[in-house]
MARBA-3410 file (N, C-alpha, C, O; in Angstrom, 1 decimal):
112
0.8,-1.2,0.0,0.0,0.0,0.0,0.9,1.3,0.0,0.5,2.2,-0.7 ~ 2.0,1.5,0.7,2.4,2.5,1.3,3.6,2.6,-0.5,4.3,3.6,-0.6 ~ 3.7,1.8,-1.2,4.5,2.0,-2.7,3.4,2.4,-3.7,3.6,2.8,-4.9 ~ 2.0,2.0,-2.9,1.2,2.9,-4.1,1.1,4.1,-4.2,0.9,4.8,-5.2 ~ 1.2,4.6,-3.0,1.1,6.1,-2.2,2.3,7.1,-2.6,2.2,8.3,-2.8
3.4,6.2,-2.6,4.7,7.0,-2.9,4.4,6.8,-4.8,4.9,7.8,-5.5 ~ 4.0,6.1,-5.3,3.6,5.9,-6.8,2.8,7.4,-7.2,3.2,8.3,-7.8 ~ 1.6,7.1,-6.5,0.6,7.9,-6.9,1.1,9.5,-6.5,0.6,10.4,-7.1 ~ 2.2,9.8,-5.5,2.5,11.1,-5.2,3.4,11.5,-6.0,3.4,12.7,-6.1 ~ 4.6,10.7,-7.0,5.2,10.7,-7.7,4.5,11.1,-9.2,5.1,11.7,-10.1
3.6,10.8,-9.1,2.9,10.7,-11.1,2.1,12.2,-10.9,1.8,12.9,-11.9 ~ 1.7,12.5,-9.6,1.5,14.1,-9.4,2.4,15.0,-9.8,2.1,16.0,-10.4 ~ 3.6,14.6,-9.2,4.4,15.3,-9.4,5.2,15.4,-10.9,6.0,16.3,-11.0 ~ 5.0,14.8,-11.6,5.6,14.9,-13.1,4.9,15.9,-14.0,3.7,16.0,-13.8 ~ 5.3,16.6,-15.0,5.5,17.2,-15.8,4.3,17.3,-16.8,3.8,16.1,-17.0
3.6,18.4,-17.5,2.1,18.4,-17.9,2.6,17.7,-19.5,1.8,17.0,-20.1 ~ 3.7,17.8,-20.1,4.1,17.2,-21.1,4.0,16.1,-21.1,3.2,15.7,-22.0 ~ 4.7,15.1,-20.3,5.2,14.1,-19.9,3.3,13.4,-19.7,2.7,12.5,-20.4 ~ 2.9,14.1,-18.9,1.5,13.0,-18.5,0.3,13.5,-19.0,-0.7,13.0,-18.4 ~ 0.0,14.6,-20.3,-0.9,14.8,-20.8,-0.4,16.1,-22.0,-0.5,17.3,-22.0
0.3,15.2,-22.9,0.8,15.4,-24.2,-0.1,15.8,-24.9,0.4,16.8,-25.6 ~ -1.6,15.6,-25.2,-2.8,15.8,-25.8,-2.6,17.8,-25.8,-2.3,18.6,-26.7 ~ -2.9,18.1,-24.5,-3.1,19.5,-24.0,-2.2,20.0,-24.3,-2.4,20.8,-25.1 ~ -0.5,19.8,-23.7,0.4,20.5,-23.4,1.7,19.9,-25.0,2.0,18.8,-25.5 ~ 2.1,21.3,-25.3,3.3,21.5,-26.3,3.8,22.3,-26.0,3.2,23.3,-25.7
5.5,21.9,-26.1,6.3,22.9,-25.9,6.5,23.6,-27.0,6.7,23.1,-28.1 ~ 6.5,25.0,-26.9,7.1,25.5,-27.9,8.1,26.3,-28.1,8.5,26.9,-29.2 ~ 8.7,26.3,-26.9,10.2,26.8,-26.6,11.1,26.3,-25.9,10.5,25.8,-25.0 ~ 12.2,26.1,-25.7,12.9,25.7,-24.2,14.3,25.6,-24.8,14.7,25.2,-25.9 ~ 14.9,26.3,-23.3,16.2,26.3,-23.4,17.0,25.9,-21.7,16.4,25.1,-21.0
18.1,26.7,-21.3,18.5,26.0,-19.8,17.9,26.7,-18.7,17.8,26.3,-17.5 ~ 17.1,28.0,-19.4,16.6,29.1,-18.3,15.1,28.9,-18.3,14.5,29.2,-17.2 ~ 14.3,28.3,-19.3,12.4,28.7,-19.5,11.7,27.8,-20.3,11.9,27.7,-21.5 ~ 10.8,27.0,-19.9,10.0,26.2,-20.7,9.1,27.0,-21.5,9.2,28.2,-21.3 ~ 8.4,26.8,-22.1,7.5,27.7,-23.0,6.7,26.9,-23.1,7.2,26.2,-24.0
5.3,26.4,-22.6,4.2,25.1,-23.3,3.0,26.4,-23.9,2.8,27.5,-23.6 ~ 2.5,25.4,-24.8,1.6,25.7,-25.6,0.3,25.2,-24.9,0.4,24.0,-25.0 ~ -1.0,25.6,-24.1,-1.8,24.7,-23.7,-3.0,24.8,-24.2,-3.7,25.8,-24.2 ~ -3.3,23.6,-24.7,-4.8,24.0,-25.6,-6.5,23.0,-24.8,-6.7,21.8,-25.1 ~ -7.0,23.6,-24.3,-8.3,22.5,-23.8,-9.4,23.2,-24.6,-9.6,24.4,-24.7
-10.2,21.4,-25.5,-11.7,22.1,-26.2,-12.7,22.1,-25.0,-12.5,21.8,-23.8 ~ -13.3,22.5,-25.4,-14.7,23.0,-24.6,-15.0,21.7,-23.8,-15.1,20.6,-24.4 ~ -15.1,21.9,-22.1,-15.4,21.1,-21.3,-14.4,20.1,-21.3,-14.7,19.2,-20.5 ~ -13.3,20.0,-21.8,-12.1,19.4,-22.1,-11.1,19.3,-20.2,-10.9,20.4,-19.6 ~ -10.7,18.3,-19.6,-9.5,18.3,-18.8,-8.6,17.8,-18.9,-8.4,16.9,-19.8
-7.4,18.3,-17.9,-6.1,17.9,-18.4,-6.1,17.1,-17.2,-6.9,17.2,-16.4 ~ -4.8,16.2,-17.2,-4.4,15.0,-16.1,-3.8,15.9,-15.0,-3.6,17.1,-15.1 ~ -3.6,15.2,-14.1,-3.2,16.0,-12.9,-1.6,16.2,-13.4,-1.0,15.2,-13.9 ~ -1.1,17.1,-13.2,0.5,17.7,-13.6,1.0,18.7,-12.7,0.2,19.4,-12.1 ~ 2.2,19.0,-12.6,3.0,19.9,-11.8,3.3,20.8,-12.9,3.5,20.4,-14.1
3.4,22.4,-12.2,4.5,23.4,-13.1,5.2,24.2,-11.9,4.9,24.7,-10.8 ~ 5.9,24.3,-12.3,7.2,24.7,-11.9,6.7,26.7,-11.4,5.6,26.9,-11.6 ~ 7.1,27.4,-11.1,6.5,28.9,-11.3,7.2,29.5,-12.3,8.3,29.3,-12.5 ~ 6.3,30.6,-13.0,6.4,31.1,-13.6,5.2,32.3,-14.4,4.5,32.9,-13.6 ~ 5.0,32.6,-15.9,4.1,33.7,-16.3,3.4,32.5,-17.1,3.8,31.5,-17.7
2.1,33.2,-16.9,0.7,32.4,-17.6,0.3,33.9,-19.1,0.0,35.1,-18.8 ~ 0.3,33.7,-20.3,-0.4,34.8,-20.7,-1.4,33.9,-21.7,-1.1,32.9,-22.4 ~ -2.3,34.4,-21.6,-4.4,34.0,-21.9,-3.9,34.2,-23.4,-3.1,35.1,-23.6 ~ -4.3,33.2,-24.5,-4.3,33.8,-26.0,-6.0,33.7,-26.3,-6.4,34.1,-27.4 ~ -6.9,33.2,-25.3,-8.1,33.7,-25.8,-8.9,33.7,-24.2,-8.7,33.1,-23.2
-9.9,34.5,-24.7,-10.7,34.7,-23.4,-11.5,33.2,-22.8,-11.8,32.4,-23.6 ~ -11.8,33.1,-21.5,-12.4,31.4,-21.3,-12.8,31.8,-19.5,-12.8,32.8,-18.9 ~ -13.1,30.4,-19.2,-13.3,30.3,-17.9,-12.7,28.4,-17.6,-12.6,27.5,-18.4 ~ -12.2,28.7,-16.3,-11.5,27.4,-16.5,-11.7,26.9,-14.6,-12.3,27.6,-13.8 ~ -11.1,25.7,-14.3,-11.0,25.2,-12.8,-10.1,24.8,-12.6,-9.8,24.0,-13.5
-9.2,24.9,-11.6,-8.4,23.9,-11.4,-8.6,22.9,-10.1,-8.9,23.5,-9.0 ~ -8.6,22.0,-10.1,-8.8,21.0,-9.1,-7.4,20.6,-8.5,-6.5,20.3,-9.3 ~ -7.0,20.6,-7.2,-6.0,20.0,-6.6,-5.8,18.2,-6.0,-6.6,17.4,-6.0 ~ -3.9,18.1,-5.6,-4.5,16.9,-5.5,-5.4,16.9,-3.9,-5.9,15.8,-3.5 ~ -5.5,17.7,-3.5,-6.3,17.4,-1.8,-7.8,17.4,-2.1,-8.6,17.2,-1.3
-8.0,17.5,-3.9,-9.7,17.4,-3.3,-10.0,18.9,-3.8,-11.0,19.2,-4.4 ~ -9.2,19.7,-3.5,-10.3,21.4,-3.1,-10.3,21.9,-4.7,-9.5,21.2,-5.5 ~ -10.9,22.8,-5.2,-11.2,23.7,-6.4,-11.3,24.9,-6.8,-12.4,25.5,-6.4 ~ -10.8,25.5,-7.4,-11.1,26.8,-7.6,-11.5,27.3,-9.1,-10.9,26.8,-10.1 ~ -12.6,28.4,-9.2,-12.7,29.0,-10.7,-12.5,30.3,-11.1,-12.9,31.4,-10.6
-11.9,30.0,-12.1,-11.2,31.6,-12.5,-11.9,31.8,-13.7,-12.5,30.9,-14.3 ~ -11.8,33.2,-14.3,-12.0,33.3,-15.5,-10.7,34.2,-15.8,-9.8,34.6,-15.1 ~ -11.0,34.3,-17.3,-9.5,35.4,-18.1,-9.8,35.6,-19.2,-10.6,35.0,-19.8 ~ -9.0,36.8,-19.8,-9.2,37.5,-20.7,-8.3,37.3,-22.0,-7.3,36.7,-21.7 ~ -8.4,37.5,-23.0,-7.4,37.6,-23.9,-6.3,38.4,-23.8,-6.6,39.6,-23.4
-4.8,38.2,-24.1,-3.8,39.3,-23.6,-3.7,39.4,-22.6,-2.9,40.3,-22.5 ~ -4.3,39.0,-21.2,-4.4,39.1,-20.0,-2.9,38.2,-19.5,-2.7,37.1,-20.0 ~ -2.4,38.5,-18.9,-1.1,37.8,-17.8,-0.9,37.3,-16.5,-1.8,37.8,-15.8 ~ -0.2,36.8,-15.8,-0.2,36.8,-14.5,0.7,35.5,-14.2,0.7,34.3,-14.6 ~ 1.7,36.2,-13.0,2.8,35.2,-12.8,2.2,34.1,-11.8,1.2,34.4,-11.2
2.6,33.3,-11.8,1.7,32.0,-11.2,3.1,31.5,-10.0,4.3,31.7,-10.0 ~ 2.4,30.8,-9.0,3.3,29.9,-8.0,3.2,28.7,-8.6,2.3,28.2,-9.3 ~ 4.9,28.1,-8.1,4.9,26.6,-8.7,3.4,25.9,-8.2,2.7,26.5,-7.5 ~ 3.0,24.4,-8.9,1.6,24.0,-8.1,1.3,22.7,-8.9,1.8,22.5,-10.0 ~ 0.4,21.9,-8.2,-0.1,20.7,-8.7,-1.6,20.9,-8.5,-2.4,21.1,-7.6
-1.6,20.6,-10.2,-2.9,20.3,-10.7,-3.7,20.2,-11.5,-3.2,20.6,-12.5 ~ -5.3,19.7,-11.8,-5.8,19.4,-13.1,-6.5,20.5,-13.5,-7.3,21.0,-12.7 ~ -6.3,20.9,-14.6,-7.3,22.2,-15.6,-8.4,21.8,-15.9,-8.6,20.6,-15.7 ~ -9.4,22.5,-16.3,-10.3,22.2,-16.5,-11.0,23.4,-17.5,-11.2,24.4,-16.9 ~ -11.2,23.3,-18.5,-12.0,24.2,-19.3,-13.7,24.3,-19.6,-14.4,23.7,-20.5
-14.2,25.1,-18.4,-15.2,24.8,-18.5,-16.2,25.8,-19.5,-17.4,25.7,-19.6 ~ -15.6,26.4,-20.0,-16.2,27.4,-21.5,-16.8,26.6,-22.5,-16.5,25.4,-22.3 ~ -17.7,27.0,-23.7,-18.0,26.2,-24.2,-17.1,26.4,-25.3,-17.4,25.9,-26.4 ~ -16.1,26.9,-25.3,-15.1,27.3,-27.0,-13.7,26.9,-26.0,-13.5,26.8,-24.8 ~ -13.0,26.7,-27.4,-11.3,26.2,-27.0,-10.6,27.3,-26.2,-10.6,28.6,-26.2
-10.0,26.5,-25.5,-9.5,28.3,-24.9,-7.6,27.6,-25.1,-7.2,26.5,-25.3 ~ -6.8,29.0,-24.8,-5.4,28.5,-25.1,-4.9,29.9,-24.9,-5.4,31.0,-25.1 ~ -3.4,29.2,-24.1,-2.5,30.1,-23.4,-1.5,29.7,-23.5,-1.4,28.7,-24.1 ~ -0.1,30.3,-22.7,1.0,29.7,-23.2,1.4,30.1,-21.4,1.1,31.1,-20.7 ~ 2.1,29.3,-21.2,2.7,28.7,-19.8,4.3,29.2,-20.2,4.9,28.5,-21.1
4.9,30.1,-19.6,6.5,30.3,-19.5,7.2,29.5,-18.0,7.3,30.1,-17.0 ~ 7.6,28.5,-18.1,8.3,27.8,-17.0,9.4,28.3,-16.2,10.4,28.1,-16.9 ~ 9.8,28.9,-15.3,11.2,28.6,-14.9,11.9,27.6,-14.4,11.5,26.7,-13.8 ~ 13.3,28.0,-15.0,13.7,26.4,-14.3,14.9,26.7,-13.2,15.4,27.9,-13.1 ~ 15.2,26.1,-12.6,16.2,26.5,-11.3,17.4,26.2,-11.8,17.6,25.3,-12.5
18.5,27.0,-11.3,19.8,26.6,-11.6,20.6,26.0,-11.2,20.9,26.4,-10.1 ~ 21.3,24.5,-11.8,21.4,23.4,-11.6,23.4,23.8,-10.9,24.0,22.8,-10.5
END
């Protein structure tokens, strides 16, 4: 039981690429900044994933959720051209708009 737990806390913690490729493309990256592309259709979710902190900028207007792994929820909306730097965090998206919505996720990465 207790290697499912360290399993299941581990696949949280991996990477939105890595565990839900569908949504997430990189469209940049070098040793300093990930760059993903994130696209959800209408009522569309993504798997549970980690990101690192960094800047979120909106490429269309939407309403979305994120679910944590504890259970709790929150809903935001956003605008087109709209920004905002984000804390590292674990969790699943959720697009709950009825149109595609998509933004692009700037990563940081820590110096190794």
């Amino acid at each position: 039981m207790l290697i499912l737990l360290i399993l299941s806390g581990y696949s949280l913690a991996q990477g939105p690429v890595k565990v839900d490729p569908k949504h997430h493309k990189v469209e940049f990256e070098n040793d300093q900044v990930s760059v993903l592309r994130i696209t959800l259709g209408p009522k569309e979710k993504s798997a549970m994933h980690y990101h690192p902190e960094g800047m979120v900028i909106y490429l269309t207007d939407g309403k979305g959720k994120f679910t944590y792994p504890d259970g709790k929820n929150e809903k935001y909306e956003f605008k087109k051209a709209s920004f905002k730097w984000v804390p590292a965090l674990t969790h699943q998206g959720e697009n709950v708009s009825d149109k595609t919505v998509e933004l692009l996720q700037i990563e940081m990465k820590t110096k190794k």
